[in-house]
VMD Tcl script that draws the C-alpha trace (Angstrom):
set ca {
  {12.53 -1.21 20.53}
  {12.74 -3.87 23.02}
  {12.23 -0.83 26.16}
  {9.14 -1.49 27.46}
  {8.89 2.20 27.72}
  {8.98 3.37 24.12}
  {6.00 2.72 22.91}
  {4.56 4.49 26.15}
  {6.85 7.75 24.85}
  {5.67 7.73 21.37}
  {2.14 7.19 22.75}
  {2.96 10.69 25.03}
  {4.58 12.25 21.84}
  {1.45 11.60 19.69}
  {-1.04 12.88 22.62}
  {1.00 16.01 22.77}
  {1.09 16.55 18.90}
  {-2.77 15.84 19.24}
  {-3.49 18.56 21.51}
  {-1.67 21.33 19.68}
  {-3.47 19.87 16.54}
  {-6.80 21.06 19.14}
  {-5.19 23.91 20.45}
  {-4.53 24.85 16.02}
  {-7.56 23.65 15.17}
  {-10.00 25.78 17.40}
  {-7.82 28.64 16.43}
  {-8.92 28.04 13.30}
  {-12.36 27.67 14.16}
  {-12.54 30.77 15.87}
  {-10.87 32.55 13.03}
  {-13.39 31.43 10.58}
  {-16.23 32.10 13.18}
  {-14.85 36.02 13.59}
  {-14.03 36.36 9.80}
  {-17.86 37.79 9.46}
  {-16.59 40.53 11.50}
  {-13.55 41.51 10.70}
  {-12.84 39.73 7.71}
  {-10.15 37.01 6.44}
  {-6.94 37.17 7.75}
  {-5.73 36.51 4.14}
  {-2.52 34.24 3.57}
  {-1.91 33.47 7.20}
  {-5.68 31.99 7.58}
  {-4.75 29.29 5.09}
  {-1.37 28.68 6.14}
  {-2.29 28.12 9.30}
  {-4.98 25.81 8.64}
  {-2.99 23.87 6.23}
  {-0.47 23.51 8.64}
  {-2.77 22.21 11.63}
  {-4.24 19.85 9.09}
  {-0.99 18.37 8.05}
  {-0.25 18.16 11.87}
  {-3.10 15.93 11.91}
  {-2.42 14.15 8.96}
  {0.91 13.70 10.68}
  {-0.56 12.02 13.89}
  {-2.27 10.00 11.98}
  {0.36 8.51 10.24}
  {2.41 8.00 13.30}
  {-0.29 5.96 14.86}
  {-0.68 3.85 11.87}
  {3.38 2.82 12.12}
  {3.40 2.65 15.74}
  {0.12 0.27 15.61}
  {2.00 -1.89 12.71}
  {5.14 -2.09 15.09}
  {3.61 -2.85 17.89}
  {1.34 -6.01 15.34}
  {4.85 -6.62 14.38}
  {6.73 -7.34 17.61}
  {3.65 -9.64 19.34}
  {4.09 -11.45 15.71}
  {8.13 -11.85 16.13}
  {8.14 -12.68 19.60}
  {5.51 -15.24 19.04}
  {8.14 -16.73 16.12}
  {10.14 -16.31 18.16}
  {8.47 -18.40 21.00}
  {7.80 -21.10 18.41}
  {11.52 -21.37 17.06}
  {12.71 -21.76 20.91}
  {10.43 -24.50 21.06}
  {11.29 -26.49 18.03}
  {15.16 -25.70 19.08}
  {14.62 -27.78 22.30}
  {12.30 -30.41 20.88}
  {14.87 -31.15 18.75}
  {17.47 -31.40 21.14}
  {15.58 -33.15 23.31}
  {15.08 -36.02 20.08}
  {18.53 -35.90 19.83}
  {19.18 -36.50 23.42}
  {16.22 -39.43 23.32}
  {18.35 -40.86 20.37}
  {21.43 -40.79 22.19}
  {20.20 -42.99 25.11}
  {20.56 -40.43 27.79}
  {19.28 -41.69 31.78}
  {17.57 -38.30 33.20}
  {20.92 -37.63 34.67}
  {22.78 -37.36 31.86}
  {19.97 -35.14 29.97}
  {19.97 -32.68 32.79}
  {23.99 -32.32 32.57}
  {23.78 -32.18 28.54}
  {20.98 -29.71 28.71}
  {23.66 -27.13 31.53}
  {26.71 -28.80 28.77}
  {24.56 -27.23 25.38}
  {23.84 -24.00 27.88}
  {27.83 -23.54 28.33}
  {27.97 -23.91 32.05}
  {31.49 -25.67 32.80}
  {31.73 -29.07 34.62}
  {31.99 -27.09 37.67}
  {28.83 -24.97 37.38}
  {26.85 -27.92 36.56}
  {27.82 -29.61 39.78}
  {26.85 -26.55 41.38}
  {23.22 -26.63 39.63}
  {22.82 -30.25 40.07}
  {23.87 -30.73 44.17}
  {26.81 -33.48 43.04}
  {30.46 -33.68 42.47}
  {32.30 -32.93 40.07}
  {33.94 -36.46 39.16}
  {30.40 -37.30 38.99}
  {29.23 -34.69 36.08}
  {32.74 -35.30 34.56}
  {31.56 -39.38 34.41}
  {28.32 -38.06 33.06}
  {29.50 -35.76 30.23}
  {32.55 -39.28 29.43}
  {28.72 -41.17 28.96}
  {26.65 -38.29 27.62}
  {30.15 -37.85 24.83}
  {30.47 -41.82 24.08}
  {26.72 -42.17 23.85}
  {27.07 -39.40 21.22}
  {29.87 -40.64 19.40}
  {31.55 -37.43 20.41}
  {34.54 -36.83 21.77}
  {34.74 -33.64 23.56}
  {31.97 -30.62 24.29}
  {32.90 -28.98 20.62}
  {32.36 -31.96 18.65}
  {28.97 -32.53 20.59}
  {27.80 -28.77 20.10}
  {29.05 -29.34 16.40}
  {26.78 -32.56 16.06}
  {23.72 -30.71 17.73}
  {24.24 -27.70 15.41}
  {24.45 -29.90 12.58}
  {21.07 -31.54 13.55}
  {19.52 -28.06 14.05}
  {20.44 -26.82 10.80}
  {19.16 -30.39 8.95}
  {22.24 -31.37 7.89}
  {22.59 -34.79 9.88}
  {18.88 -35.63 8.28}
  {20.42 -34.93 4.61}
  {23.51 -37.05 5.63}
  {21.63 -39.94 6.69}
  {19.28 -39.48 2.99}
  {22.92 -39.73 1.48}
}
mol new
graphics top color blue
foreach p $ca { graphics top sphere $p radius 0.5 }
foreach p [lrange $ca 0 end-1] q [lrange $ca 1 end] { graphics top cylinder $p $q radius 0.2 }
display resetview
């Protein structure tokens, strides 16, 4: 449900339900209003009140699940906020720990993001023997020797298991 434009359909589905639940309902209404008259319409009377009335039942139902969806999405993309925040704080420790000059934390931060020693050159406004003698620092600081072991370390951090290792 991530279309910003679902909710807003549903919301136009359960208006229109809503109005024929009216449209039934006043029917009804007017039924029971002439019955003095001309007397119950027998089985059809009932039918078609029970059937406006489970219409309504109906919409309410639907508004109760589209409420709790919509409670549940601001909830997971507020989790969702918070884990991107703890993701980065924790690289960031682990870039702290490493040593890193501001240099080399901007290229490990485009290295983690996958951009290739070329791209980061690009973002950063410098050559690319220069981002290549960055990521030969940012990989010996780490005790790393290439961009897989250093994603592997990170990952490993992320997931607790360099804590446990150091407990060990």
């Amino acid at each position: 449900m991530s279309d910003p434009a679902r909710p807003l359909v549903l919301i136009l589905v359960i208006a229109a339900q809503a109005f024929c639940a009216a449209v039934f309902l006043g029917d009804i209404i007017g039924d029971l209003a002439g019955r003095g008259k001309e007397g119950p319409e027998g089985k059809h009377a009932y039918i078609e009140a029970l059937a406006t009335f489970a219409l309504i039942a109906a919409i309410i139902v639907e508004l109760r699940i589209l409420l709790w969806l919509l409670r549940r999405k601001a909830h997971l993309e507020q989790a969702l906020s918070t884990a991107q925040s703890a993701v980065q704080e924790v690289i960031n420790s682990e870039l702290e720990a490493w040593q890193l000059t501001p240099a080399e934390k901007d290229v490990a931060n485009f290295l983690i993001k996958g951009l290739s020693t070329g791209e980061i050159a690009t973002m950063r406004g410098s050559a690319e023997g220069t981002v290549k003698a960055q990521l030969n620092a940012i990989y010996r600081k780490s005790g790393s020797s290439s961009r897989a072991e250093l994603m592997s370390q990170l990952i490993d951090t992320l997931m607790g298991r360099r804590a446990q290792q150091a407990d060990q």
